[in-house]
N, CA, C and O atoms as a GROMACS GRO file, in nm:
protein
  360
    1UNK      N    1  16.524  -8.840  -9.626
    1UNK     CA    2  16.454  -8.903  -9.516
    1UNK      C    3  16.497  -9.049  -9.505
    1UNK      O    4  16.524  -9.105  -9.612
    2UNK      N    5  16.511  -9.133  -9.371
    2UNK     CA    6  16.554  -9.222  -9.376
    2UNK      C    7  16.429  -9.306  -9.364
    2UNK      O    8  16.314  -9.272  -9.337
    3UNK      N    9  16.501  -9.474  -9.403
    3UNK     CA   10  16.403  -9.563  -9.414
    3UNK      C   11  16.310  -9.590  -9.250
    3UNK      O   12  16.378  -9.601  -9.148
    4UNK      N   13  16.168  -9.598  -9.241
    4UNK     CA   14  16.124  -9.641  -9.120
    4UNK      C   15  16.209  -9.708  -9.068
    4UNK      O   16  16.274  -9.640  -8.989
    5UNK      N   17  16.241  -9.813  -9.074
    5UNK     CA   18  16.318  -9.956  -9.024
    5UNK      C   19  16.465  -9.864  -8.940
    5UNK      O   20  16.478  -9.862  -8.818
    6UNK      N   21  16.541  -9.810  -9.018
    6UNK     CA   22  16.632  -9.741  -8.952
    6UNK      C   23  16.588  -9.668  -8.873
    6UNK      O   24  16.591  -9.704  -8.755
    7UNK      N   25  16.534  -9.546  -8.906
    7UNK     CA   26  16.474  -9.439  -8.768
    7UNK      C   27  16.442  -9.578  -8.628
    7UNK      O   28  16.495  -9.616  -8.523
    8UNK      N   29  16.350  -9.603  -8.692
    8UNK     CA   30  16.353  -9.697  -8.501
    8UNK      C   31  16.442  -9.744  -8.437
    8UNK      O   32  16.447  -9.732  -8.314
    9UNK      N   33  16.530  -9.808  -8.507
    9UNK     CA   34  16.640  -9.900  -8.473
    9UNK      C   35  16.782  -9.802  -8.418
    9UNK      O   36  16.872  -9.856  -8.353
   10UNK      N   37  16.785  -9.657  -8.453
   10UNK     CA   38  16.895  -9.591  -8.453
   10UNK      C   39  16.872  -9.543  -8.297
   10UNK      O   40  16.975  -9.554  -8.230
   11UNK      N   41  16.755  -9.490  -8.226
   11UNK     CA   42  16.780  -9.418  -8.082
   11UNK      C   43  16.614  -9.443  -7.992
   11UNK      O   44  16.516  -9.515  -8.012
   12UNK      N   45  16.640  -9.374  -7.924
   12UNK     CA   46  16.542  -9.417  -7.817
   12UNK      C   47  16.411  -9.360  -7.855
   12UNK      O   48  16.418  -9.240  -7.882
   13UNK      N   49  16.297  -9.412  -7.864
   13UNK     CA   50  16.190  -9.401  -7.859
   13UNK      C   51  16.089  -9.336  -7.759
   13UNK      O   52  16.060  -9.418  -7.672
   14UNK      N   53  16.017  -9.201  -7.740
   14UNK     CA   54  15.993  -9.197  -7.613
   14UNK      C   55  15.837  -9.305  -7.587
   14UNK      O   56  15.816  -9.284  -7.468
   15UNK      N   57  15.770  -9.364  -7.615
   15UNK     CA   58  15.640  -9.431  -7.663
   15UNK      C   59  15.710  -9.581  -7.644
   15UNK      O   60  15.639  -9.661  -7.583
   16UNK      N   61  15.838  -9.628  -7.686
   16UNK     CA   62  15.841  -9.761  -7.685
   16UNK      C   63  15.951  -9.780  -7.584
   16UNK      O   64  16.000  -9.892  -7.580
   17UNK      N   65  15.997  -9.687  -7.502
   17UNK     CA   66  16.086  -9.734  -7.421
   17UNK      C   67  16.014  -9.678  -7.242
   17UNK      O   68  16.090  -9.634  -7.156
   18UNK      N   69  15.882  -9.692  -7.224
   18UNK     CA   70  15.840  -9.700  -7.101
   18UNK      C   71  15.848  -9.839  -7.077
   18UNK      O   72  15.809  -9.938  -7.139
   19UNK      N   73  15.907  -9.821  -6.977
   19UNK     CA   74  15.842  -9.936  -6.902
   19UNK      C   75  15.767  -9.979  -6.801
   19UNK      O   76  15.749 -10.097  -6.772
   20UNK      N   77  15.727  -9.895  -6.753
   20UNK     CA   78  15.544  -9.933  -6.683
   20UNK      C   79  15.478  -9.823  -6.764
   20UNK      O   80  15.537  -9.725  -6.809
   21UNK      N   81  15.284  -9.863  -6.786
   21UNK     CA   82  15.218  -9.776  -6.780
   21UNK      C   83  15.129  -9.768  -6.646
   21UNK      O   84  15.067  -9.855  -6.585
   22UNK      N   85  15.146  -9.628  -6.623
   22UNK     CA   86  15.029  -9.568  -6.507
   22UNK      C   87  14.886  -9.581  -6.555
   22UNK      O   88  14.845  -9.553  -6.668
   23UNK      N   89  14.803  -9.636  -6.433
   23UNK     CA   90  14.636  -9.644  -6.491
   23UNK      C   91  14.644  -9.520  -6.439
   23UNK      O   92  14.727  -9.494  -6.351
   24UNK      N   93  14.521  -9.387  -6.510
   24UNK     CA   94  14.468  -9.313  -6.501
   24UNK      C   95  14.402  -9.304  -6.316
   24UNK      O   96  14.353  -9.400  -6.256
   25UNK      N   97  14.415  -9.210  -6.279
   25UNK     CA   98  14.375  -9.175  -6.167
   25UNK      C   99  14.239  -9.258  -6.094
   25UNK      O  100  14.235  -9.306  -5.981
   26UNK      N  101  14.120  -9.255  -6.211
   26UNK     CA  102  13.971  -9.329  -6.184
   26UNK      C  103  13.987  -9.440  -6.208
   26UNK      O  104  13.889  -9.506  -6.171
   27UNK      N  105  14.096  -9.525  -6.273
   27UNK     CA  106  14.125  -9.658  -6.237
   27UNK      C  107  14.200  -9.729  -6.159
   27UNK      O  108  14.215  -9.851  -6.156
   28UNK      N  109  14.247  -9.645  -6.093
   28UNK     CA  110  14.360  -9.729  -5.964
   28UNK      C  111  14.294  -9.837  -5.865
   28UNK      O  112  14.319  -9.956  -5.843
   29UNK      N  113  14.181  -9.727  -5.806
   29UNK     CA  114  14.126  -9.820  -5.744
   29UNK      C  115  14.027  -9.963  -5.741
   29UNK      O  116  13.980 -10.044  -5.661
   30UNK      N  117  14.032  -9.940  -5.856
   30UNK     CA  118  13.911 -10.064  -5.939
   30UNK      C  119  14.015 -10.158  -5.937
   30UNK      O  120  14.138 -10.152  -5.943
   31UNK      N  121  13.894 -10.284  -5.923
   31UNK     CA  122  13.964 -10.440  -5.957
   31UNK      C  123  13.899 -10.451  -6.046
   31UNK      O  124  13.798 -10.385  -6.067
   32UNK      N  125  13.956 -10.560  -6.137
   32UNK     CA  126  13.885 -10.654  -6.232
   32UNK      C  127  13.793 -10.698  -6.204
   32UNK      O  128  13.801 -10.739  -6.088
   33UNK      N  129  13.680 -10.718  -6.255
   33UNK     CA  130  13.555 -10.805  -6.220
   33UNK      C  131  13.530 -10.853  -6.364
   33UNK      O  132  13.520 -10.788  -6.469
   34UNK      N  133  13.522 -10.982  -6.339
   34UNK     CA  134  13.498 -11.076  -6.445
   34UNK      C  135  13.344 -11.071  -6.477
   34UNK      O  136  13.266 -11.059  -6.383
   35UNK      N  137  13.290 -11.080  -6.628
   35UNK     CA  138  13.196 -11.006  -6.692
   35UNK      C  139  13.052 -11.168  -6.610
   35UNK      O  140  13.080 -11.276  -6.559
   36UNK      N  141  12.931 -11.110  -6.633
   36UNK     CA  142  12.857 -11.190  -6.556
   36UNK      C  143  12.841 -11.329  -6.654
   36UNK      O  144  12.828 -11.300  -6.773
   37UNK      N  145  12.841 -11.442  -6.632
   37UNK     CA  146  12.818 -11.601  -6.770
   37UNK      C  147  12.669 -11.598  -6.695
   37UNK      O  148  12.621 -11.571  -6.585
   38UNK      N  149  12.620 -11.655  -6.855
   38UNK     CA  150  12.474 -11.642  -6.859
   38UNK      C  151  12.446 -11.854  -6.928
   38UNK      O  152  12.531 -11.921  -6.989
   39UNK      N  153  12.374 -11.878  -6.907
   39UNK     CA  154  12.311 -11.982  -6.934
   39UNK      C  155  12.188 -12.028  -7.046
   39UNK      O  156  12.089 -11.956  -7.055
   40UNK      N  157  12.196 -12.111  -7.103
   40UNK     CA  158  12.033 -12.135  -7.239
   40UNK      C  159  11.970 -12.206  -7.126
   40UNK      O  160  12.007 -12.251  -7.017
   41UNK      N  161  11.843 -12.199  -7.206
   41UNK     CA  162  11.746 -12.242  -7.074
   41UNK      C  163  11.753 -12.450  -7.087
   41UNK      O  164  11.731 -12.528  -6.995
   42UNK      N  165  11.785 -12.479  -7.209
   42UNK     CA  166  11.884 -12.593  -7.215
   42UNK      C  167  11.935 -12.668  -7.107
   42UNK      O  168  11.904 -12.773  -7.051
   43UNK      N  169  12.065 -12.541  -7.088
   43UNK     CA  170  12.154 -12.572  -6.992
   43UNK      C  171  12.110 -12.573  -6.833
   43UNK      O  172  12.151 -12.648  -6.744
   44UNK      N  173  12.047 -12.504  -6.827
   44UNK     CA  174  11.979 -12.533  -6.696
   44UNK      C  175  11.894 -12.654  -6.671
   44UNK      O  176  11.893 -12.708  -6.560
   45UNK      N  177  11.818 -12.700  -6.775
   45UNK     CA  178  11.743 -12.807  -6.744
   45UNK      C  179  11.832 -12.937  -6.773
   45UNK      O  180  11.767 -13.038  -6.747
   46UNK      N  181  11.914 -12.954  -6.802
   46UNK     CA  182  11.970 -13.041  -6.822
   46UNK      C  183  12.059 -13.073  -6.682
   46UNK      O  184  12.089 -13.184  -6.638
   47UNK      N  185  12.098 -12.919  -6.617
   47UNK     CA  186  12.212 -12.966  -6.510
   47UNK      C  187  12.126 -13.007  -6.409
   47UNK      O  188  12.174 -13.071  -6.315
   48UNK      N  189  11.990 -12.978  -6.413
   48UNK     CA  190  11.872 -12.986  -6.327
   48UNK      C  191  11.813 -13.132  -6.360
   48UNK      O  192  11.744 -13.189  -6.275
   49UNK      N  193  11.838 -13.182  -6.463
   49UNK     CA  194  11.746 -13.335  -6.491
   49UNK      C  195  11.621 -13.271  -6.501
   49UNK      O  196  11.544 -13.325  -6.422
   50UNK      N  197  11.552 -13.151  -6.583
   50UNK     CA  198  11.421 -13.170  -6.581
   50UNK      C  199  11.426 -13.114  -6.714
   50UNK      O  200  11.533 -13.090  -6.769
   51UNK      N  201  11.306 -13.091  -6.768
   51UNK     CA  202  11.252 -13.036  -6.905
   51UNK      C  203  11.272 -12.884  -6.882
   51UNK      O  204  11.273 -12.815  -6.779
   52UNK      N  205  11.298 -12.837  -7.105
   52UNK     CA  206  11.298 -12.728  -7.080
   52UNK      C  207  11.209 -12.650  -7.048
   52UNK      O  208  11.228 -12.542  -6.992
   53UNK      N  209  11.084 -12.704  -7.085
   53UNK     CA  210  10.941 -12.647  -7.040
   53UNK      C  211  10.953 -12.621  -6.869
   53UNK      O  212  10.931 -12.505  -6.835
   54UNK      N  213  10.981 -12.706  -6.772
   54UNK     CA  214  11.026 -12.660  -6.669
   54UNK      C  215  11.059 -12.545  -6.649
   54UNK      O  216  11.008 -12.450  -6.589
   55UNK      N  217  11.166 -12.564  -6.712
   55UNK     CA  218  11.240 -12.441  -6.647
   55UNK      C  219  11.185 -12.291  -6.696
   55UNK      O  220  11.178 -12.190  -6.626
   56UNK      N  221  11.137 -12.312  -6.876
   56UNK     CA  222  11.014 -12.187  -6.866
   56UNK      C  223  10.902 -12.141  -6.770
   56UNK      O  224  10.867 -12.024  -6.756
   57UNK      N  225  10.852 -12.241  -6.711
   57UNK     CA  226  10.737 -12.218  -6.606
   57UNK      C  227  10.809 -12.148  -6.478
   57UNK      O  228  10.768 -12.060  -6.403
   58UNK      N  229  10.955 -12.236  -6.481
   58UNK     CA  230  10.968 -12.166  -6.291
   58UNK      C  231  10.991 -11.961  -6.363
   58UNK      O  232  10.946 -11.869  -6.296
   59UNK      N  233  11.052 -11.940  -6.478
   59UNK     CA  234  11.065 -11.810  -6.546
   59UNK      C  235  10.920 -11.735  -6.532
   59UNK      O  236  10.890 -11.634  -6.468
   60UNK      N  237  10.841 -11.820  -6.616
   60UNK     CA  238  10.716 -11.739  -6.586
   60UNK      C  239  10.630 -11.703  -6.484
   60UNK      O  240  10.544 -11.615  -6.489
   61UNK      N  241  10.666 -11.796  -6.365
   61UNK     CA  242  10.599 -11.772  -6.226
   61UNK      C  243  10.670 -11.666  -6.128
   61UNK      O  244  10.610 -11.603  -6.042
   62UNK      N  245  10.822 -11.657  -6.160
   62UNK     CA  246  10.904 -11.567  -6.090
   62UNK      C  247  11.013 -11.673  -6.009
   62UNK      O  248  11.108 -11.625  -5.947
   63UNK      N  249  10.996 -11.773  -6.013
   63UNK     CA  250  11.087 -11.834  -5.900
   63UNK      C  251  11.212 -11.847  -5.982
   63UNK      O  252  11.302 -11.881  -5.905
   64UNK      N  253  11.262 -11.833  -6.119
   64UNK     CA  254  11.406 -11.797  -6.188
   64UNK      C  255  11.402 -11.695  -6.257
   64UNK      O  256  11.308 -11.667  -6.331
   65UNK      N  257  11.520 -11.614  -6.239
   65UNK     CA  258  11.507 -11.465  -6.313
   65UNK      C  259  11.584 -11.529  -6.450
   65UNK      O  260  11.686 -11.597  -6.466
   66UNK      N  261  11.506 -11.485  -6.519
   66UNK     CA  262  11.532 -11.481  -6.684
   66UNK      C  263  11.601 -11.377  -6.728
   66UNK      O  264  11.596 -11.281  -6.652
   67UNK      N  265  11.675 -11.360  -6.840
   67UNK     CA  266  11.666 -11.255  -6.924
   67UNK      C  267  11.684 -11.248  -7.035
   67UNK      O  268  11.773 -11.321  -7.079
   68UNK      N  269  11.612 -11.160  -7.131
   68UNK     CA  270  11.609 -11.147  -7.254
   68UNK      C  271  11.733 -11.087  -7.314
   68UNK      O  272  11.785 -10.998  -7.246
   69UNK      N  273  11.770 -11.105  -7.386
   69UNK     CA  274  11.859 -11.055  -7.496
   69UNK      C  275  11.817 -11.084  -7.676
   69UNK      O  276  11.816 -11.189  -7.740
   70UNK      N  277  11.798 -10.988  -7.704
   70UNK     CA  278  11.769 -10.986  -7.838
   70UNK      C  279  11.694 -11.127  -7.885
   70UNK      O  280  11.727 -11.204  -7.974
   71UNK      N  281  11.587 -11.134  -7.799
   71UNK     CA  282  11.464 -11.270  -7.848
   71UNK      C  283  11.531 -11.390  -7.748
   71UNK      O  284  11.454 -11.484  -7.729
   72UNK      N  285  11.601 -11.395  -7.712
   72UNK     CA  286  11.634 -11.550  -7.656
   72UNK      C  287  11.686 -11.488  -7.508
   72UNK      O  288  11.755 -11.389  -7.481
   73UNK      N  289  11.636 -11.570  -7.440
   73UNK     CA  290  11.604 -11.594  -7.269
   73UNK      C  291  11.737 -11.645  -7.178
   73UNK      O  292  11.750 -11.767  -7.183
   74UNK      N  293  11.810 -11.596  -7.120
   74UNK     CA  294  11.952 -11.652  -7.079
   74UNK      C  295  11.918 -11.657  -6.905
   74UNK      O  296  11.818 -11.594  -6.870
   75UNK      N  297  11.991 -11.724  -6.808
   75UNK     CA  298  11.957 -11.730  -6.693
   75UNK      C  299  12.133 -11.713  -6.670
   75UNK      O  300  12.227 -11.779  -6.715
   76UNK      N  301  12.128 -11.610  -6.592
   76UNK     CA  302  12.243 -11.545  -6.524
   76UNK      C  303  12.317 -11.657  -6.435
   76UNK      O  304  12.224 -11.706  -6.371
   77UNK      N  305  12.429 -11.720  -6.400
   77UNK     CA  306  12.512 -11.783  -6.272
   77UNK      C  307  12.420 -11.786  -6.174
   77UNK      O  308  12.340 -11.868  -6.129
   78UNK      N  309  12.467 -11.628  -6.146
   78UNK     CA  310  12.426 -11.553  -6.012
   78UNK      C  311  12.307 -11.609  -5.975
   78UNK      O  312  12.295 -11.680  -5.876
   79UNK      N  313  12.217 -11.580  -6.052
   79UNK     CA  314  12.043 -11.616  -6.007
   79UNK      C  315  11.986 -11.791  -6.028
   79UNK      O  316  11.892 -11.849  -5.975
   80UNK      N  317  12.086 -11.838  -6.127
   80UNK     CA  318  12.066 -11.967  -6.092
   80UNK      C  319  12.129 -12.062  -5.973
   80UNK      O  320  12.080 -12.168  -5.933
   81UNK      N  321  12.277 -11.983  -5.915
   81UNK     CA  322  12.311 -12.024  -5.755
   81UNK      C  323  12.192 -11.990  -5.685
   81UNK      O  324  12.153 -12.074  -5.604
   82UNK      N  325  12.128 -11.892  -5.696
   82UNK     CA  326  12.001 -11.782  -5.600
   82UNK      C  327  11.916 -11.917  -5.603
   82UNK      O  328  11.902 -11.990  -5.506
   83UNK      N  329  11.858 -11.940  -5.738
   83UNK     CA  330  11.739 -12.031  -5.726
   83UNK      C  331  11.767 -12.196  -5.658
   83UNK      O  332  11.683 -12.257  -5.593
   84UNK      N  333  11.897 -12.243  -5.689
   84UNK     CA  334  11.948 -12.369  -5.606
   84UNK      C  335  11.919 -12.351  -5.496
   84UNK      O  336  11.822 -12.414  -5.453
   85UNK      N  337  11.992 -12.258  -5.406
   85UNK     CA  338  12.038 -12.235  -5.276
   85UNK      C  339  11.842 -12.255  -5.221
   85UNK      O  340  11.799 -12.299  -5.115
   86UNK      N  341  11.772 -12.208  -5.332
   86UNK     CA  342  11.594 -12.159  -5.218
   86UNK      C  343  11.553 -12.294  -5.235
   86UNK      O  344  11.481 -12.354  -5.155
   87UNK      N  345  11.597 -12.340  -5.333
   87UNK     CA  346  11.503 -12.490  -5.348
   87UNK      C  347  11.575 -12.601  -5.366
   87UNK      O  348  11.551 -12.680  -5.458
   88UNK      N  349  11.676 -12.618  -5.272
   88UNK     CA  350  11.780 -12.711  -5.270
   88UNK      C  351  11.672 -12.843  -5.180
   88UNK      O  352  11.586 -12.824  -5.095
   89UNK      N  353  11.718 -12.966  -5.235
   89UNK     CA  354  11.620 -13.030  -5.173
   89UNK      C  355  11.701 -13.110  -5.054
   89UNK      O  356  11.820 -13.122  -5.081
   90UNK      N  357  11.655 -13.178  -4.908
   90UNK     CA  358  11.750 -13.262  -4.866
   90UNK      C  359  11.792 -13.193  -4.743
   90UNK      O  360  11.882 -13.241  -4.673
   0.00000   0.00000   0.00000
């Protein structure tokens, strides 16, 4: 039997000599969508100039959607553009 190193090096590979791979049929038509960024409730009050207590209250009244993950509270992009855009002041 010959050494690994030779076998590869001696002829064509069928596995390493494609050169495109085909996506599967149920992925052609899909785009990428970039995964959702989430926020500490920190970060929101800070880009906001107010306390974090703030920003727990607008959570607990409904006017920012929160969400939990394993004990700690993250505020989605999405819903913090949502909450700017309603209470943009000016």
């Amino acid at each position: 039997m010959k050494p690994r190193r030779q076998q590869l090096e001696e002829g064509p590979h069928p596995l390493r000599d494609q050169t495109a791979v085909v996506p599967s049929p149920r992925m052609r038509h899909r785009t990428p969508q970039a995964l959702p960024r989430f926020h500490t409730i920190d970060q929101v009050a800070e880009a906001l100039a107010v306390s974090s207590r703030t920003v727990r209250r607008w959570i607990a009244t409904g006017a920012l959607t929160g969400h939990r993950f394993n004990g700690v509270v993250r505020i989605a992009e999405r819903d913090f553009l949502a909450f700017l855009a309603v209470h943009r002041e000016g």
